[in-house]
C-alpha positions in Angstrom: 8.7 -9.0 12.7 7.9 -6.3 10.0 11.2 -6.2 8.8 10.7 -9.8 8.1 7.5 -10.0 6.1 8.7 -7.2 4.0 12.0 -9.5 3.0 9.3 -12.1 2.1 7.2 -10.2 0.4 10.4 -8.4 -1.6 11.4 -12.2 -2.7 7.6 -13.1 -3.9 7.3 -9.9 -5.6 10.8 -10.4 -7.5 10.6 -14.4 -8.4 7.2 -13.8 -10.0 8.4 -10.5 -11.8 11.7 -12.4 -12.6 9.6 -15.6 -13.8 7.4 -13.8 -15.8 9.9 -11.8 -17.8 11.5 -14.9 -18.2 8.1 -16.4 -20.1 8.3 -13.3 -22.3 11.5 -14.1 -23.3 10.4 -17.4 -24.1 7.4 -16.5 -26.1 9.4 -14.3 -27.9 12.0 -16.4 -29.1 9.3 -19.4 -29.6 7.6 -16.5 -32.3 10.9 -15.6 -33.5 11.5 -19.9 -34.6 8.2 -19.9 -35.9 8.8 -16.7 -38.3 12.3 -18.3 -39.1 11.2 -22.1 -39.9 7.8 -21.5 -41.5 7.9 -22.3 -44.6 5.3 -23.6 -47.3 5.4 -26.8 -46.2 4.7 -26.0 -42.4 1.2 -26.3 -40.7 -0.6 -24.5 -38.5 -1.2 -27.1 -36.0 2.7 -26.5 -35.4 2.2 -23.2 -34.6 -0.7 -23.9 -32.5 1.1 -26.7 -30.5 3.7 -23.9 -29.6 1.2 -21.5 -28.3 -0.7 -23.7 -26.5 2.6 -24.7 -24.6 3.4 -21.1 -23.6 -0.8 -20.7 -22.5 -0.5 -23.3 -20.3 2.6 -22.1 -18.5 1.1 -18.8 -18.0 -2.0 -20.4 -16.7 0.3 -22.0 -14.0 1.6 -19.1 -13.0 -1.5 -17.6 -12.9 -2.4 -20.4 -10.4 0.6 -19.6 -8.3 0.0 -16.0 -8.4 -3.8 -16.8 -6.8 -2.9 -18.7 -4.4 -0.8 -15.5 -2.6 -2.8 -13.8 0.0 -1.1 -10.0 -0.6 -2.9 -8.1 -3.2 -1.0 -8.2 -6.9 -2.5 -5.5 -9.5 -0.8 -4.5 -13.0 -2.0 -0.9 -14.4 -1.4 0.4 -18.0 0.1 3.5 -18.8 -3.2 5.0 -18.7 -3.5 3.5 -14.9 -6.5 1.2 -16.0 -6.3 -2.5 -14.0 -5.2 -4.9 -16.8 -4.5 -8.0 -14.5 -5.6 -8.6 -11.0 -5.7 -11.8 -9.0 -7.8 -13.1 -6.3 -6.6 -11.8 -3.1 -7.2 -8.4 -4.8 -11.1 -9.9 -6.4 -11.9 -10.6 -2.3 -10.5 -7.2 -1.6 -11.7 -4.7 -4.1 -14.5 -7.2 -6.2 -14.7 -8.8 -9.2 -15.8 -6.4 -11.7 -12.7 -4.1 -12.1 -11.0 -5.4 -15.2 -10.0 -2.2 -17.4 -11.1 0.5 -14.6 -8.8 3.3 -13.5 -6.8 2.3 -10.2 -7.9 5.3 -8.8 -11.8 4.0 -8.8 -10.3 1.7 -6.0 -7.3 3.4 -4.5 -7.7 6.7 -5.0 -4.4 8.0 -3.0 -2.6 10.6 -4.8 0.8 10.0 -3.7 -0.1 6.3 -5.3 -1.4 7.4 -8.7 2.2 9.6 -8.4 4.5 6.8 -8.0 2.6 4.8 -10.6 4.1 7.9 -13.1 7.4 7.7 -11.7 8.2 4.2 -12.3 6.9 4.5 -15.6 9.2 7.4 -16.3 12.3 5.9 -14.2 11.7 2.4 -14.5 12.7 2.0 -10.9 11.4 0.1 -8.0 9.6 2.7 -5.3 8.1 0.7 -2.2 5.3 3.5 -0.1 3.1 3.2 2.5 -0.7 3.1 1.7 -3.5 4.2 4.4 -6.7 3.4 3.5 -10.0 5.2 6.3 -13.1 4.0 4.0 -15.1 1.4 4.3 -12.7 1.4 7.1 -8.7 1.3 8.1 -6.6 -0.2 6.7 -2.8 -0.3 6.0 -0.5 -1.7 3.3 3.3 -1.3 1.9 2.9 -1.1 -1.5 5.9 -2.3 -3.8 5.5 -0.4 -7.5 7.5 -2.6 -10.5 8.3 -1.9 -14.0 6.5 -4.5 -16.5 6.3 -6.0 -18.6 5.4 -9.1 -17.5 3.6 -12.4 -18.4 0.4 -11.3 -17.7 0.5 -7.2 -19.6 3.5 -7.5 -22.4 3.4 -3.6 -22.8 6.6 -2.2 -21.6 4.6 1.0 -20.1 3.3 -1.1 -17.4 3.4 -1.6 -13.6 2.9 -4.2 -11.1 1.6 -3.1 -7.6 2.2 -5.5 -5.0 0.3 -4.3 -1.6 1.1 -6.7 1.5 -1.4 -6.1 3.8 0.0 -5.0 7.5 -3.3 -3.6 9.1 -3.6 -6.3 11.6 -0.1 -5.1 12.8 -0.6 -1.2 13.0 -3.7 -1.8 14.7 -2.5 -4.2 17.0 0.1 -1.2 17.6 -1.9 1.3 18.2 -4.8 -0.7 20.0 -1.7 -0.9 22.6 -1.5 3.1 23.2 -5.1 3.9 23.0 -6.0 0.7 25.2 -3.4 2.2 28.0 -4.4 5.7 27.5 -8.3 4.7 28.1 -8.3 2.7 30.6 -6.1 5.0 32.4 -8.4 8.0 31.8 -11.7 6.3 32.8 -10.5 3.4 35.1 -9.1 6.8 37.7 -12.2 7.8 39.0 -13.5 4.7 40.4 -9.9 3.5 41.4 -10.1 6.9 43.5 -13.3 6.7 44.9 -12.9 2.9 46.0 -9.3 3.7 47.7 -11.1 6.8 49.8 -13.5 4.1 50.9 -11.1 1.5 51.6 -8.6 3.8 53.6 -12.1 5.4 55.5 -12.4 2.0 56.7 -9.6 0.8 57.6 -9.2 4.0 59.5 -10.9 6.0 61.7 -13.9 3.6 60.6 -13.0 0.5 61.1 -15.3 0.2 64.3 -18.5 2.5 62.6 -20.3 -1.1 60.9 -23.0 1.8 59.9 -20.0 3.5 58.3 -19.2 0.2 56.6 -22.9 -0.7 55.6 -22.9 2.8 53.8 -19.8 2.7 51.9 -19.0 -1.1 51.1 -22.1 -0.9 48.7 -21.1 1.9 46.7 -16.9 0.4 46.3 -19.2 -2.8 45.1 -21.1 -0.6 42.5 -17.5 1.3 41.4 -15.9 -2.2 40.9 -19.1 -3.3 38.9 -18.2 0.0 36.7 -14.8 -1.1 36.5 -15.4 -4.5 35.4 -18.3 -3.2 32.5 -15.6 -0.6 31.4 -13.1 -3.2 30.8 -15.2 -5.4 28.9 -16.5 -3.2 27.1 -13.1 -1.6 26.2 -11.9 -4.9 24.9 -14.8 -5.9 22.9 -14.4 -2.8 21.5 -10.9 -3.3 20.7 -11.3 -6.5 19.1 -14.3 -5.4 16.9 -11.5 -2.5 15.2 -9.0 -4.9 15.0 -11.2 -6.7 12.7 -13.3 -4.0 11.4 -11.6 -4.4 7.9 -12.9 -7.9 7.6 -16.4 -8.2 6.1 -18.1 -11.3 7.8 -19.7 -13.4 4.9 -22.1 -15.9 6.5 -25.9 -15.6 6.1 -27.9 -14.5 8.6 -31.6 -14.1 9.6 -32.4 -10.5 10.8 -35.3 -12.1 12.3 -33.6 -14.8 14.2 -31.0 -12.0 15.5 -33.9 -9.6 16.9 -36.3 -12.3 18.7 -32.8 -13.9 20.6 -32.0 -10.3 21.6 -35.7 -9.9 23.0 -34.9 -13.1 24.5 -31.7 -11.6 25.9 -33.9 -8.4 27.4 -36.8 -10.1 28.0 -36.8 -9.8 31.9 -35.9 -5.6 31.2 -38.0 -5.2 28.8 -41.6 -6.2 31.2 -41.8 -2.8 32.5 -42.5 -1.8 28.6 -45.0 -1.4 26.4 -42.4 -3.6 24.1 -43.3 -4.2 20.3 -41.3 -6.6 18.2 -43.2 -6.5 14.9 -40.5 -8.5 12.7 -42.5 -11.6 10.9 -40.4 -12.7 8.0 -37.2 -13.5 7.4 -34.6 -10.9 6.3 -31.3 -12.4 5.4 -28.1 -10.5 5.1 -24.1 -11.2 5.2 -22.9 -11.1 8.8 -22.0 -12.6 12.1 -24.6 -13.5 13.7 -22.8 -12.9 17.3 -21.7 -9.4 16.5 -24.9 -8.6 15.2 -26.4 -9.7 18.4 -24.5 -7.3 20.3 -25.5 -4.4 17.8 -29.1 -4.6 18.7 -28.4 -5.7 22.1 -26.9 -2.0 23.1 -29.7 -0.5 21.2 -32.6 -2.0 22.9 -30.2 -1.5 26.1 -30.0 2.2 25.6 -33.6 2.2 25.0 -34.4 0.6 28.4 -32.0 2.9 30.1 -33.1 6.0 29.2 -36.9 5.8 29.1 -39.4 5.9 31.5 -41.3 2.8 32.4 -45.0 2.0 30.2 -43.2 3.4 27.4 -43.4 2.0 24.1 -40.3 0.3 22.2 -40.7 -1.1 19.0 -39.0 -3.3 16.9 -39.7 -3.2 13.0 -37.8 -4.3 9.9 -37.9 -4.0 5.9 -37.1 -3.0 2.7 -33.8 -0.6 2.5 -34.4 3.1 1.5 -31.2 3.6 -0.7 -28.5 4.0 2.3 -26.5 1.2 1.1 -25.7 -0.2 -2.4 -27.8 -2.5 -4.2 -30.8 -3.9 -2.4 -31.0 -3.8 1.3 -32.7 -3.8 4.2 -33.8 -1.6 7.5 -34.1 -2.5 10.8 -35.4 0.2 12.9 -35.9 0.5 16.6 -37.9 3.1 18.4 -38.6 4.4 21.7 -40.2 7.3 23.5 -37.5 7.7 26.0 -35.2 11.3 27.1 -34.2 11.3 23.3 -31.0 13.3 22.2 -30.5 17.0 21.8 -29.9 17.6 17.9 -26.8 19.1 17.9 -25.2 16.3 19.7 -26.4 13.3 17.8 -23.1 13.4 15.4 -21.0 12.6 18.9 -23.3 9.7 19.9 -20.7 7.1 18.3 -17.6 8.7 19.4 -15.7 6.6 22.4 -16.7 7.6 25.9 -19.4 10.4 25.1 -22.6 10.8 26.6 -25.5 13.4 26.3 -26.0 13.0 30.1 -23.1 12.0 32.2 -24.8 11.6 35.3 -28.0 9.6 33.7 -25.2 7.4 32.0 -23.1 6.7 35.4 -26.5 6.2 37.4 -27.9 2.9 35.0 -24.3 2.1 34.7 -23.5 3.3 30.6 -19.4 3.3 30.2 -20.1 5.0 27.0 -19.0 2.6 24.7 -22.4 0.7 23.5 -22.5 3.1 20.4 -19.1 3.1 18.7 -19.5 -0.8 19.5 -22.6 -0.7 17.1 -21.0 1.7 14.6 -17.8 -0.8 14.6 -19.5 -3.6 13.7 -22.1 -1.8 11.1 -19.1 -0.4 9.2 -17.7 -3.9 9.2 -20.9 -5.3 7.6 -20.4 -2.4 5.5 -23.8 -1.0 6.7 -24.8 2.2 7.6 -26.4 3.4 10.9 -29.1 6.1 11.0 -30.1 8.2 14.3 -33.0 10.6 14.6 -33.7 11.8 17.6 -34.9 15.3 19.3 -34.6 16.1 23.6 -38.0 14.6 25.2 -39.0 13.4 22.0 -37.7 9.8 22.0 -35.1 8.3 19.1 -34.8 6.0 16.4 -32.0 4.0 15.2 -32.1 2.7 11.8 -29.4 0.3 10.5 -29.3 -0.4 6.9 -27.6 -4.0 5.5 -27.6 -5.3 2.0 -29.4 -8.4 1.5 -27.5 -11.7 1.4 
C-alpha cells in the first residue's frame, strides 16, 4: 500500500515539475520572438497579449497544483519559501511567504538535503518526523527548479506526502497489543482463580459463590472500562494531528458535562460559575470528554461536602494570540509535586490502590492531554498532597 502511494506521488511530483519546465521554455522562447520581431512599428499591446497568455497558463497550473492534498513548497537558495500552495497554507498557515523553511520544518537532515540538491542537482527522497504540535510523518521528495512558479535555477521543490495516518495506524497495532496485554492480565487472572474455585471444590459452597461472583463482576467491569478507554485513546492519537475547526461554546460544553455528572456531583458542594459565552475552535464531543475526566477525577478522589468549582475566562499568555482559561478546582487528596509531570503519561497513577478502588484505568489524563494538544491548547496542573488541584486548560478564541 505504501509502495503504492509513493509511485503516485513520484508521478504528481514529476508531471508538474515536467509541465512547468515546459512553461519556462515557453515563456522563454515567447520573449525571445518578441526581442526578434519588435520593431518600430510593433505595439505594446502585442507584447501584452503574449504575456497575458503565458499568466493565464500558469494560473491553471497554479489551480491544479491547489487542488493536491500533499504538501508542495519551493525554497530559494537562501532556503526562504518562495511558492507554497494550499494543502501546505492548511498545514503550516498563511503568512509564510519569504520565511526561512526552517521557521516551519526545522529538521536538520532537511535543511541538509535542501544544500545537496542545489549542489548536485539530483533528486533525494527522506523521511521527515515531525513531534510538535504533535506527530506527524511525511516522505519528502527534494527537486531541482526551476520551475513555473520560482524561474531561478538555485531552487528546490519539496514535495511532502503525508503518511501519518499509516505509521500511526502501525504502531497503534503494537502498542494496542502490548497494553492490553499488560493491564488486561491481572483481572483475566483474578476472574479465572474465581471461575476454577467454583467450579471446583466450590461448586456446592453458594456462600462461596455469593462472595466471589461479585468481585469476577467488578474485574469484568475493569476490563470493559480499560478497553474503552484504550480505544478512545487510540483513536484520539490517530487523529491528534488534525486540528478540529468548528466553533464551540465553552459554556455549552461545561453545563452538558454538569449535566453528564449531575447525579455524582450531589454529594458536593459543586460550583459551576461560567455565565457567558466563550467560543473557541474544537469538537464539541471531544471536548466533552476533556472536562468530563476532569470533573470525574475530581469526584473520585475527594471527600464528600467538598467544594468543586467550575470557572472560565480570559487566557493568561499560555497559548498564542488571544485565548481563554477554563479552570477547575477541588479540594480533594491532591497530587504530590514531584509527580505531577507523570499525571498524563498512559497508565500512571499517584495512588494505585485509590485508582483500582473507584475504578480509574489510568487513562482519563493522557485522554485530556490528547485532545488539548489536538486543539492546540495547553493544559496546566497545580496541585500539592492534601491540598486539593487545579486543572487549567488554555484554548485560543474562535
Amino acid at each position: 500500500m505504501e509502495l503504492l502511494l509513493y509511485s503516485i506521488a513520484g508521478i504528481i511530483v514529476i508531471v508538474v515539475i515536467a509541465v512547468s519546465r515546459k512553461s519556462i521554455v515557453a515563456g522563454m522562447e515567447a520573449r525571445s520572438d518578441i526581442n526578434r520581431e519588435n520593431k518600430p512599428g510593433d505595439t505594446e499591446e502585442g507584447i501584452e497579449d503574449i504575456t497575458n497568455e503565458n499568466i493565464e497558463k500558469t494560473n491553471e497550473q497554479v489551480k491544479i497544483i491547489n487542488q493536491i492534498d500533499d504538501l508542495i513548497l519551493i525554497v530559494d537558495k537562501f532556503k526562504n519559501i518562495k511558492f507554497f500552495n494550499n494543502s501546505a497554507k492548511k498545514k503550516f498557515g498563511e503568512n509564510n511567504l519569504n520565511k526561512h523553511v526552517a521557521t516551519l520544518l526545522r529538521v536538520p537532515d532537511l535543511l541538509q538535503n535542501i544544500d545537496l540538491v542545489l549542489l548536485k542537482k539530483e533528486t533525494i527522497t527522506m523521511d521527515l518526523e515531525l513531534s510538535s504540535p504533535s506527530f506527524q510523518f511525511f516522505k519528502v521528495y527534494l527537486f531541482s527548479g526551476p520551475t513555473s512558479y520560482v524561474d531561478d535555477p538555485d531552487s528546490v521543490v519539496l514535495f511532502l506526502k503525508d503518511l501519518t495516518d499509516i505509521i500511526k495506524a502501525q504502531r497503534f497495532k503494537s502498542d494496542f497489543v502490548a497494553n492490553v496485554s499488560h493491564e488486561l492480565k491481572t483481572p483475566l487472572v483474578s476472574i479465572k482463580g474465581f471461575l476454577e474455585t467454583i467450579s471446583g471444590h466450590a461448586k456446592d459452597d453458594l456462600e462461596a459463590q455469593k462472595k466471589f461472583i461479585p468481585i469476577m463482576l467488578e474485574q469484568a467491569d475493569r476490563m470493559e472500562s480499560l478497553i474503552k478507554d484504550l480505544l478512545s485513546l487510540s483513536k484520539i492519537e490517530l487523529e491528534e494531528h488534525i486540528q478540529p475547526q468548528d466553533k464551540v461554546n465553552l459554556k455549552e460544553i461545561l453545563n452538558n458535562v454538569e449535566d453528564i455528572h449531575q447525579k455524582n456531583l450531589k454529594p458536593f458542594e459543586f460550583k459551576n460559575n461560567i455565565k457567558d459565552d466563550f467560543f473557541i475552535k474544537g469538537d464539541h464531543e471531544k471536548l466533552i470528554e476533556v472536562f468530563s475526566n476532569i470533573i470525574d477525577n475530581s469526584i473520585k478522589y475527594s471527600d464528600k461536602n467538598k467544594k468543586i468549582e467550575i470557572n472560565c475566562g480570559q487566557g493568561n499568555g499560555k497559548v498564542i494570540g488571544d485565548s481563554y482559561t477554563v479552570s477547575i478546582k477541588d479540594n480533594g487528596i491532591g497530587i504530590p509535586t514531584e509527580q505531577i509531570p507523570r499525571i498524563t503519561e498512559r497508565f500512571f497513577r499517584v495512588d494505585a490502590a485509590k485508582s483500582k478502588k473507584v475504578g480509574g484505568t489510568g487513562l482519563g489524563m493522557a485522554i485530556v492531554k490528547h485532545i488539548v494538544n489536538q486543539h492546540r491548547g495547553e493544559l496546566e496542573i497545580k496541585s500539592e498532597a492534601q491540598s486539593g488541584t487545579e486543572i487549567k486548560v488554555h484554548f485560543s478564541k474562535f
